[in-house]
C-alpha positions in Angstrom: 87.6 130.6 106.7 84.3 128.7 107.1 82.8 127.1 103.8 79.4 129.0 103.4 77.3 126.4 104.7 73.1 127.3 104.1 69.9 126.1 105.7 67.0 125.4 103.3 63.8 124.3 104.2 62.6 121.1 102.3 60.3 121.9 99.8 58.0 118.9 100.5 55.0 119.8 102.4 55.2 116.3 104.0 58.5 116.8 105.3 59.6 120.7 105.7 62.5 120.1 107.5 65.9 122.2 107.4 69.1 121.4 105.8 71.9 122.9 105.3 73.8 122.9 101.5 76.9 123.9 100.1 78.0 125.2 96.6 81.6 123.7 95.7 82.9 125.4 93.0 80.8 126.8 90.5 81.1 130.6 88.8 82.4 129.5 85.1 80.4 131.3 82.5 79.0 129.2 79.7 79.2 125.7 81.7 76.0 125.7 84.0 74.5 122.1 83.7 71.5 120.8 86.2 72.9 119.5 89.4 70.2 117.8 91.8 69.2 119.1 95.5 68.1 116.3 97.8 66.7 116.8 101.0 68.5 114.6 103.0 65.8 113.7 105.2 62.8 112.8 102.9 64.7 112.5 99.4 62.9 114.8 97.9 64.9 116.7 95.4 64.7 119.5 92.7 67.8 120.9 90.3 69.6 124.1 89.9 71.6 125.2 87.1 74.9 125.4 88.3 79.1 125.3 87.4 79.6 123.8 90.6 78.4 121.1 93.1 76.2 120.8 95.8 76.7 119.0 99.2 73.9 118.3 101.4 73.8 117.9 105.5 71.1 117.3 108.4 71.6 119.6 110.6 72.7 118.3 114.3 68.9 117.9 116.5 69.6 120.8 118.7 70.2 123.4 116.0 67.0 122.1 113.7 65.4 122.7 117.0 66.6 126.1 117.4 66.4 127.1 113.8 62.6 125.8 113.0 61.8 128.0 116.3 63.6 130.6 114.9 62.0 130.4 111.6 58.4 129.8 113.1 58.5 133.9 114.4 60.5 135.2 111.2 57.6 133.6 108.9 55.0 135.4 110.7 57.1 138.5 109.4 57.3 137.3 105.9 60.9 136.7 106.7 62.5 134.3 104.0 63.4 131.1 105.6 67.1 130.4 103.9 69.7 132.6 105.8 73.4 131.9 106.4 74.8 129.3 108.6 
């Protein structure tokens, strides 16, 4: 089975491009500590509190292509922009 890859959108205005994350590990109670985000395009980062890791990927230029067009119609719905790779 697939790891459960997910596409964010960068959270910097200035950049806003997708990426997709993964959360290695993770669901022990009592040992969240931060663990930084970073876009991999831009830098930009923010944290989560977390057991586990996170891993961080471009996405190929064909499917940002296809996912900021798909994106671009869902927002007009009010559609989050993260959904499941």
């Amino acid at each position: 089975m697939p790891l459960p890859w997910q596409t964010e959108q960068c959270k910097n205005v200035d950049c806003a491009r997708p990426y997709q994350i993964l959360e290695i590990g993770g669901g022990v109670d009592g040992c969240n500590e931060s663990e930084t985000i970073r876009c991999p395009h831009c830098g930009h980062s923010y944290t989560e509190r977390t057991s586990g890791d996170f891993d961080m990927r471009k996405l190929l230029p064909d499917d940002e292509v296809r996912w900021l067009k798909r994106n671009k119609a869902a927002s007009s719905d009010s559609t989050p922009f993260t959904f499941c790779a």
